[in-house]
N, C-alpha and C positions, 0 to 999 in steps of 0.2 A: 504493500500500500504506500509504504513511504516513499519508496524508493525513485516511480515517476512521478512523485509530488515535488522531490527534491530536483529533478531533471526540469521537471516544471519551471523551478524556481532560477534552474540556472539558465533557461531559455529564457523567461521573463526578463535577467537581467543582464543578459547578454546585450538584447532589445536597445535597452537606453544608452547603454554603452557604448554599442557601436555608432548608433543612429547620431549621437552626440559627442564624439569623439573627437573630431573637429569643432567643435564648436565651444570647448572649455566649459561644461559645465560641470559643477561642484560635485563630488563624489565623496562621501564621508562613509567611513566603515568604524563600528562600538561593539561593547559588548557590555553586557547586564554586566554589574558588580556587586547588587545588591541583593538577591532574592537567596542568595546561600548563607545572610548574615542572620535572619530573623530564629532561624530553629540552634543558634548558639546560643540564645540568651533566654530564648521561650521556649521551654523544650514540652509545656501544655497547650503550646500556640497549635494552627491550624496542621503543620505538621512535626514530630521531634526531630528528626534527622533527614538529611536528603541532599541532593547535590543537581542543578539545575546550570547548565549550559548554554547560551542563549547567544550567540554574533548577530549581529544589525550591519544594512548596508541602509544608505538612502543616498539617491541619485537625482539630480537635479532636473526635471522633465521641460521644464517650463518657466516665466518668471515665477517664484514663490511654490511651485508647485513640484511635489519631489515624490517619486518612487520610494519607498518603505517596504521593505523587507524583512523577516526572521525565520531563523530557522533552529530550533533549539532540541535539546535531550535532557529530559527530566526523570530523576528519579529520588521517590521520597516515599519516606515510611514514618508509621506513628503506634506506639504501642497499644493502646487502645484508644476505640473509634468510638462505636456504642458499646449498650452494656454490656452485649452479647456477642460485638465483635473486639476481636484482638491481633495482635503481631498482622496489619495492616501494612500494603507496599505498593507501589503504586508505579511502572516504568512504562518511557515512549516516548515519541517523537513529537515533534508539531511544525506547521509552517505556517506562516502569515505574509501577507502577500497584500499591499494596499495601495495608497494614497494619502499625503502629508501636504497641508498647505502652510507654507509661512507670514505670518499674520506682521510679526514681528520678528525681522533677521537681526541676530546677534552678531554677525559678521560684515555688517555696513559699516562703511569709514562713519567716525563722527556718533556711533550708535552708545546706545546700555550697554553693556555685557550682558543683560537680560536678553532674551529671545520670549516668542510665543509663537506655537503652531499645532493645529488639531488634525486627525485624520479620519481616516475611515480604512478600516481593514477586516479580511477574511482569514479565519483563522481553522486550518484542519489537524484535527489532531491523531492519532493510533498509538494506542496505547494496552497496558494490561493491569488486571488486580489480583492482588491475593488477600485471601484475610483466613482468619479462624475463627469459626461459629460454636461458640458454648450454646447447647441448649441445658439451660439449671433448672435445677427440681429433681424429686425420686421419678419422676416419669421416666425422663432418658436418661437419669445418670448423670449429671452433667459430663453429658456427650460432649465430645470436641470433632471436629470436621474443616479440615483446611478447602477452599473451594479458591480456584481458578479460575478469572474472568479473561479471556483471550481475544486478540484480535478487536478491538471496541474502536469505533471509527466516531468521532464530532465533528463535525462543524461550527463554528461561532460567529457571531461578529461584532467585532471591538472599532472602539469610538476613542483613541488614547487624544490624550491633553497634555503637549511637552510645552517647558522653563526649561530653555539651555543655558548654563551660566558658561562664558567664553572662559579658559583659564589660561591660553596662551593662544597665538597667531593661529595655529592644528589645531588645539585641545578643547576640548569641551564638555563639561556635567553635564547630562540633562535628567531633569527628576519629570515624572510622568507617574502622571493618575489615566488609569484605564476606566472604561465599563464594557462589558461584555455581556451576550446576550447568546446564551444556546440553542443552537437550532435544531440539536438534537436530544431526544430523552430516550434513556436503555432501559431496558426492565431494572424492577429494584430486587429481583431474588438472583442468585440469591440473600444478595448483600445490594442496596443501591450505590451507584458510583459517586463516590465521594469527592476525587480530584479532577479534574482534566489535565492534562497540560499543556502548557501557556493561557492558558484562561481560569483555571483558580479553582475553588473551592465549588462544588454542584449543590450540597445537601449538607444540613447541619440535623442536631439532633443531640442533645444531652441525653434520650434515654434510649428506645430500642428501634430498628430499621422501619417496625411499621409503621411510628410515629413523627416519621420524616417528612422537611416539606423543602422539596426541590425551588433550588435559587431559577427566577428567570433572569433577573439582573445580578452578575456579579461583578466584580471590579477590584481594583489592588493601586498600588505604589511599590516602585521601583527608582534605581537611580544606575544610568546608562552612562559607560565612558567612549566619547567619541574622537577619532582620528581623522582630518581631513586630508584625503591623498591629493586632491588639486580643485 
């Protein structure tokens, strides 16, 4: 599944590249730096441990108007979910593929160091779960049962909102608040899906899977380091 989504992606951005080649438009390559800092310090936050990979291109289309890119690997686990679920984990891929307008360029002579620019992006995800279902009481014993969710395919679509603070002539922060919006829902047995990746959190719940209520809007922060090649 991934695999021609990735080919996808390098065909897409082949596109502007070439078409624009000649013509000096801004080409800036980042990467997340922040979404691996959250489960050091919260390790009851949304997930304990995990490790998420994420490079960004955005290519300059147009005046103001840029090509956005990602394509990331995430994986992350949390010791217990619900009451009844445990030893949770969660690996897979994702691409996003959109549209960036610059409202406000941080890179104009005479400018802020501030920036502002919002997008519009599609976000596909393939991924897998594990967890382990206690069923408690003398009924079953408390039974335990590892279950395998394979092969799970999303779709999204993200609205992000970037603040680039310039740090030198190349360099640049940018902190980005997202929202996201899932287009797709999977069955919740035998567990329902708790994470996607690159789009966040689906379902919350303090107590057991049936009394779950599926996020239509989710959304996050982040803080992205950018390199401009030219």
């Amino acid at each position: 599944m991934m695999r021609p989504l990735f080919v996808l992606f390098l065909l897409l951005l082949g596109v502007p590249v070439i078409g624009h080649c000649q013509k000096k438009r801004s080409v800036h390559v980042g990467l997340d730096v922040f979404k691996n800092l959250p489960p050091l310090f919260d390790k009851a936050g949304y997930y304990s441990s995990g490790f998420i990979f994420e490079p960004n291109v955005r290519i300059e289309l147009a005046n103001r108007l840029h090509f956005n890119g990602q394509a990331g690997y995430s994986s992350i686990a949390k010791d217990n979910l619900y009451r009844n679920l445990s030893d949770y984990t969660n690996r897979g891929y994702y691409l996003k593929m959109g549209l960036l307008y610059i409202f406000s360029d941080e890179d104009e002579e005479n400018h802020s160091p501030f920036g502002f620019s919002a997008g519009l992006s599609l976000t596909f995800s393939h991924f897998r779960e594990i967890g382990t279902v206690t069923l408690w009481g003398p009924t079953y014993g408390n039974l335990q049962q590892t279950f395998t969710k394979n092969d799970l395919n999303t779709t999204s679509l993200e609205i992000p909102f970037n603040v680039p603070l310039r740090l030198a002539p190349r360099w640049k922060l940018n902190f980005q608040t997202r929202l996201n919006f899932p287009l797709i829902n999977h069955q919740a047995t035998p567990f329902p899906v708790y994470y996607t990746p690159g789009v966040g959190v689906n379902s919350r719940s303090d107590d057991s899977p049936s009394e779950i209520s599926r996020e239509k809007l989710t959304g996050g922060f982040t803080i992205q380091l950018f390199y401009k090649l030219r």
